[in-house]
N, C-alpha and C positions, 0 to 999 in steps of 0.2 A: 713380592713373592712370599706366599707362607711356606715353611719347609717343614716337615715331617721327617723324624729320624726313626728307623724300624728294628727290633732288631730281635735276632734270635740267638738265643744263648742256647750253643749244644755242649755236648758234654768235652768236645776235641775243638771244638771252634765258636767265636761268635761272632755270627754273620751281620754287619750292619748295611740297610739302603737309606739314601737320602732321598728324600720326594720331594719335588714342586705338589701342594698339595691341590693348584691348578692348572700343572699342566703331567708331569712324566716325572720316569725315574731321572733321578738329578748323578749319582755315583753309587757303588758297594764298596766294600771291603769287608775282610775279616782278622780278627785275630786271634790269638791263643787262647782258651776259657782258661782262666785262672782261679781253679775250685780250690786249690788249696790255700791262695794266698790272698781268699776274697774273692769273690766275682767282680765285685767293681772294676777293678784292676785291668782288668781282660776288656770288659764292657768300657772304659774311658778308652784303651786304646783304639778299639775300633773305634770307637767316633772321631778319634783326633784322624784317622784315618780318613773314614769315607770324607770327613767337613776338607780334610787339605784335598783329597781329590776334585771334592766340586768347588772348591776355593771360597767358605762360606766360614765364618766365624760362628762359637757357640751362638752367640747374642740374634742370632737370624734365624735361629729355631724356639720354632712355637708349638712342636707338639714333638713327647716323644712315648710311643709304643714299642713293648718288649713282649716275647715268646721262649718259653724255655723246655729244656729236654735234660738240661743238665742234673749232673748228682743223680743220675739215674732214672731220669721222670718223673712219673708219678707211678708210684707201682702199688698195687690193689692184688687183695684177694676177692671173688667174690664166692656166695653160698647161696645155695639154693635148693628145693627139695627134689626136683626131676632133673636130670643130667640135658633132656632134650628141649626141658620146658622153662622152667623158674629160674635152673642156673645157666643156662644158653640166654634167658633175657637180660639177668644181671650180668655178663660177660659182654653181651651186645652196649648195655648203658655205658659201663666201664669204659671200651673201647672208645666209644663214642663222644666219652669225654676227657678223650688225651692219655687215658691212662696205656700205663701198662702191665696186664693182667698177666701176674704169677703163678697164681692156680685158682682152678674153680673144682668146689668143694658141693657133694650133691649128697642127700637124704641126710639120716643124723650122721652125726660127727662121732670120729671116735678119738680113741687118745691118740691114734697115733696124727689124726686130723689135727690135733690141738698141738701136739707137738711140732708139726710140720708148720703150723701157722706162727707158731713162735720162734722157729729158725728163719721163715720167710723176714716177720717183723716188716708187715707192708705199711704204707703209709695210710691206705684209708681200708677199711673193708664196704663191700657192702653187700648186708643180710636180705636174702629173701627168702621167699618160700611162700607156697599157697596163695590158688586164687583169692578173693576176694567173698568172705561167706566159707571158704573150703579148710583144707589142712591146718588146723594149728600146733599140733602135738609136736611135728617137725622142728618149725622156727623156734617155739619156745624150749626144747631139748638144746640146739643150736647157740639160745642165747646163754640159758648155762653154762656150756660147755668155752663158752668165750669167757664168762665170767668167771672161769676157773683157770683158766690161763694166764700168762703172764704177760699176755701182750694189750697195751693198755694206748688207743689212738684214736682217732675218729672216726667214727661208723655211721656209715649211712642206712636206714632202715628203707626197704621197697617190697615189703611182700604184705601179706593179709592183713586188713585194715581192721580187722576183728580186734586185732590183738597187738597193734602199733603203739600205744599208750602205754601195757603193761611191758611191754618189751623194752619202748625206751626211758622207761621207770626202772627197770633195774638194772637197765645198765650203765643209769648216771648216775645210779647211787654206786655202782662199783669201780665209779670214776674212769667209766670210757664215755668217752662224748659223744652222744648220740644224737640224729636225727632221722625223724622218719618226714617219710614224702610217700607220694600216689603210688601204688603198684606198678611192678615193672609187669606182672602180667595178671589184670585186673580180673580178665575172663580165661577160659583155657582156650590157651592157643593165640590170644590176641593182645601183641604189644605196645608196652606204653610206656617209652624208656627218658622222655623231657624233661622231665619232674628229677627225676635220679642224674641227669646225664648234667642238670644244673646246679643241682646239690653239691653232687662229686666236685667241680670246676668252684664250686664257692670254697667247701672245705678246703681245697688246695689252695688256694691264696689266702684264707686267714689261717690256716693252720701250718701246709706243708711250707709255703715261703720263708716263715720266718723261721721253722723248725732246719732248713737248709741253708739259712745266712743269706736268704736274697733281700733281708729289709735294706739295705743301701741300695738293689738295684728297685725296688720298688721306690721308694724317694726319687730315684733317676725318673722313670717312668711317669708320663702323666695319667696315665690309669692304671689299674692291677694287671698284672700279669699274667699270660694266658700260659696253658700247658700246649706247645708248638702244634702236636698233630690237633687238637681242637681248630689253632688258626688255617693248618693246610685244609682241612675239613671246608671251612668257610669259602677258602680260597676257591677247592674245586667245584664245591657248589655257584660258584660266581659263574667259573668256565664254564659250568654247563649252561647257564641261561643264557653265556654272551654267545656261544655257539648254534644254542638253539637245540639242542640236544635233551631228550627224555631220559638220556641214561647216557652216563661215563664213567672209565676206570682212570686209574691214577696209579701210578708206582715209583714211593722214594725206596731206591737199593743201597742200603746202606753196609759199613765195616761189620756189622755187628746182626742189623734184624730188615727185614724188608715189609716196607709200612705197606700196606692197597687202600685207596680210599675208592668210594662209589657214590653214584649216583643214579637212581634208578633203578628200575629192573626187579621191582618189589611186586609185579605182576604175575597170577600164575596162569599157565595155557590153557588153551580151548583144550575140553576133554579131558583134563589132567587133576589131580585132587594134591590137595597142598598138604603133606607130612612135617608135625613141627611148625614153629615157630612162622610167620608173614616174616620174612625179613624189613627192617626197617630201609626208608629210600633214602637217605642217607645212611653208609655204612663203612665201617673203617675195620681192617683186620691188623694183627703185626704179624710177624712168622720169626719167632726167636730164633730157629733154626738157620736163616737162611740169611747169610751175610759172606761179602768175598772177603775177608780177612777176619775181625774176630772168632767169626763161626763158619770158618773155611772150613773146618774139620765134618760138624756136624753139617754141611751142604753137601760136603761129596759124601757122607754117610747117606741123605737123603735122595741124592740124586740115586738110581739105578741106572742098569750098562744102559736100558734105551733110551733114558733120557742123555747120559753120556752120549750113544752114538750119534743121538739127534743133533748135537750141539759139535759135534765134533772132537769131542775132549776126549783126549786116550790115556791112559792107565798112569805111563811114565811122565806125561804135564804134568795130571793130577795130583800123583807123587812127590813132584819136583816143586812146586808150587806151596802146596803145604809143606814141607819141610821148610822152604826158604820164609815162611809165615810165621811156622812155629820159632824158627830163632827171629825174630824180628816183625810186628804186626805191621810195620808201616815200611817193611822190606820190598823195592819195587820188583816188580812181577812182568812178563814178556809183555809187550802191545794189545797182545791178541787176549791176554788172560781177563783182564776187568769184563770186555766184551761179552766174554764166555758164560762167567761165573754169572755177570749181570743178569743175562739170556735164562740161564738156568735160574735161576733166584724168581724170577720173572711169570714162567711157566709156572715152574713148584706151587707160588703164592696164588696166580691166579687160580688153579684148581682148589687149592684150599678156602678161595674167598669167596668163588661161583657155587650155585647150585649143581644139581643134580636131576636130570628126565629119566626115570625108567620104565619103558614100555612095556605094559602085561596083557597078554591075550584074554579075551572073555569070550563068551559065545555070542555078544553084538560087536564082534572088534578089540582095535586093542584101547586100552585105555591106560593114562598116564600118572606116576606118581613120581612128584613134584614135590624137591628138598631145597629150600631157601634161592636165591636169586639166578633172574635168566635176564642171563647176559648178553646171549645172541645176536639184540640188536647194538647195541652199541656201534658207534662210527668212530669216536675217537678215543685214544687212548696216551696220556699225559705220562712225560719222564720227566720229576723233580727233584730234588734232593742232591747232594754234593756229587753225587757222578753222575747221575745220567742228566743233569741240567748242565754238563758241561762234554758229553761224551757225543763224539763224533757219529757212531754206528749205533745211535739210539732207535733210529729206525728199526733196524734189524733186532735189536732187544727187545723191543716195544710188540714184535709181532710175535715173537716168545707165546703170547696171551691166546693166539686165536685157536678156534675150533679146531680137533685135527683128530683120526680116527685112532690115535694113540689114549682118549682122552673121550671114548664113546657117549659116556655119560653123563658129562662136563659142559654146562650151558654157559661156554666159552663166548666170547664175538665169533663171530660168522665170516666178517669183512670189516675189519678196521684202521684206521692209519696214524701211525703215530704222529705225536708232538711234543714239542721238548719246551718245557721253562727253562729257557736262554738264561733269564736274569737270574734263576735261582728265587721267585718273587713270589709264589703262591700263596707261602706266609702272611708275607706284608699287608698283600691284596686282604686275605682273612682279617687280621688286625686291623684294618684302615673301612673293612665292609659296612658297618654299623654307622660311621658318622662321616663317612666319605667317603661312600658307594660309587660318587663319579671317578674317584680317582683310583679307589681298588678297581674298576672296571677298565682306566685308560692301564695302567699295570700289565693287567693282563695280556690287554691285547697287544701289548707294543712286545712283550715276551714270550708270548706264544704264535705271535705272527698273523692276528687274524683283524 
């Protein structure tokens, strides 16, 4: 038996599974991340864990893969010259590669822009601006204004290939590390975010790793360390081929932000014209706002009464509930609350991560204008992550997501049903996809029940 140990370091816990890596999940466990006193600390514990649960000694594993969220992720600014254009693609690459996006910055920059990026003090930026042949007056105003700043880290460069040379000529001479790669949006309107989306994932392990004290758990690790939503990213791309599915959503709802991942749905309607950006067909959003406990506050801000009545939450819960939050984050809350908050969190994000049909009259009919991903078909609809991979009424959360005239606009699913990662395993599947494809795909199934 080869065993595989997998594991995911978040910021509250690190989740470790054990694999037969020819046959199934072997055990889990978790335990406490230990950021202050070392991550190793936390990361041996779970393994002394999951190894006594499947009764396996170190000496019997032969591979071990890690995934992390901890010390805050990876957190980026990106910039870009059009709000809907250049910095909507750099924001899509970002996402796309684990991170998570702070602010995105559009046309020139001004002081208070440089100021604001120096309170941020993100771990990577990455610059764009202008097609390819188009804008440069932008990005090189842009790299200035970096260079006058005080914030000194790895920058990734993805805009106008005119001027990628002189760009990151000066700004290695003003000792920020820079690279550039292919345009995130080469032509207008059409994206191309692979080139940025691997750059961003390399800088973070030769730079952010060691910069956060993860070189002991890379020595742990027998390859580099991935940033977590990259592997859940992997993972859901797997469900959707073992399904058979053109298109799938994904929702981890976390204390804090609610991740959506997709698959598909990068098609636009008969009769309809596409505004902005092609969405990419893999697609990952977060929604800092929307978490049942850290950002309990800014949820029921976001939520309004309809969404309230829809869910059933009344005035005095939501009162009672956040107050019992605000003195205590990890204060337990009535049965019915996670359910609630989940559901709402759920809806919120999917509107924000779907597109948008608006039908306009013309004098041959109506005809459609079409804003980033249609959802509609979608059949299934995945719940991972620390509570809804373990929540009884995820069904009922899950449908949170669909079509409803509350939501006219909203190229929601139509008809979908949910499904839950039992094992909490999307991860692993992701991290194990590349050189053991059979076994991230037995994973899946044995966790999502198909």
């Amino acid at each position: 038996m080869r065993v595989a140990l997998v594991a995911d370091i978040g910021s509250t816990y690190t989740k470790m599974t054990a694999v037969d890596l020819q046959g199934g999940l072997l055990s889990s466990a978790q335990a406490p991340t230990t950021v202050d006193q070392g991550i190793q600390h936390g990361l041996l514990s779970a393994e002394r864990l999951v190894l006594s649960e499947a009764s396996l000694s170190p000496e019997q594993v032969t591979l071990r893969l890690s995934s992390s969220s901890a010390a805050g992720g990876l957190r980026m600014v990106t910039i870009g010259l059009v709000p809907e254009l250049t910095a909507e693609a750099g924001r899509l690459a970002a996402l796309g590669a684990g991170a998570r996006v702070e602010q995105v910055f559009a046309y020139k920059m001004t002081t208070a822009d440089r100021i604001e990026i120096e309170r941020i003090n993100p771990d990577i930026i990455l610059l764009a601006g202008g097609a390819d042949g188009g804008d440069t007056e932008t990005v090189i105003h842009n790299t200035d204004a970096l260079i006058a700043s005080s914030w000194r880290g790895p920058l990734v460069y993805a805009g106008n290939r005119l001027v990628a040379e002189q760009i990151t000529d000066a700004l290695l001479s003003e000792g920020i590390d820079a690279l550039a790669v292919a345009n995130v949006m080469p032509k207008l309107g059409v994206l191309n975010v692979e080139e940025a989306r691997e750059a961003i994932r390399k800088v973070f392990l030769r730079n952010i790793v060691h910069n956060k004290g993860f070189d002991l758990v890379a020595g742990w690790a027998s390859s580099t360390i991935m940033p977590t939503p990259a592997a859940v990213q992997r993972g859901v791309s797997l469900a959707a081929a073992l399904l058979g599915d053109d298109a799938l959503l994904a929702f981890d709802v976390g204390g804090a932000t609610t991740d959506v991942y997709s698959v598909g749905g990068n098609t636009v309607r008969e009769k309809a014209y596409l505004q902005g950006l092609s969405a990419p067909r893999e697609m990952r959003t977060v929604e800092g706002d929307l978490g049942v406990r850290v950002s309990l506050n800014a949820l029921l801000c976001a939520a309004d009464p309809g969404v309230c009545a829809r869910h059933r939450l009344s005035e005095e819960d939501s009162l009672a509930w956040a107050e019992s939050v605000a003195r205590d984050v990890t204060a337990p809350l009535p049965h019915k609350a996670d359910a609630t908050l989940a559901a709402i969190c759920v809806e919120l994000a999917a509107v924000r991560h779907a597109g948008t049909l608006e039908l306009l009259p013309t004098p041959f009919g109506y005809t459609g204008i079409q804003r980033g991903k249609d959802l509609a078909e979608v059949r299934h609809v995945l719940g991972t992550g620390g509570l809804l991979s373990r929540m009884a009424e995820y069904e009922a959360v899950l449908s949170s997501c669909q079509a409803s005239p509350a939501h006219p606009l909203s190229l929601l699913p139509r008809q979908s049903s949910g499904m839950q990662d039992r094992h909490y395993i999307l991860y692993a599947a992701g991290l194990l996809s590349r050189e053991y494809p059979q076994s991230a795909r037995t994973l899946i199934k044995d966790s999502l029940g198909i």
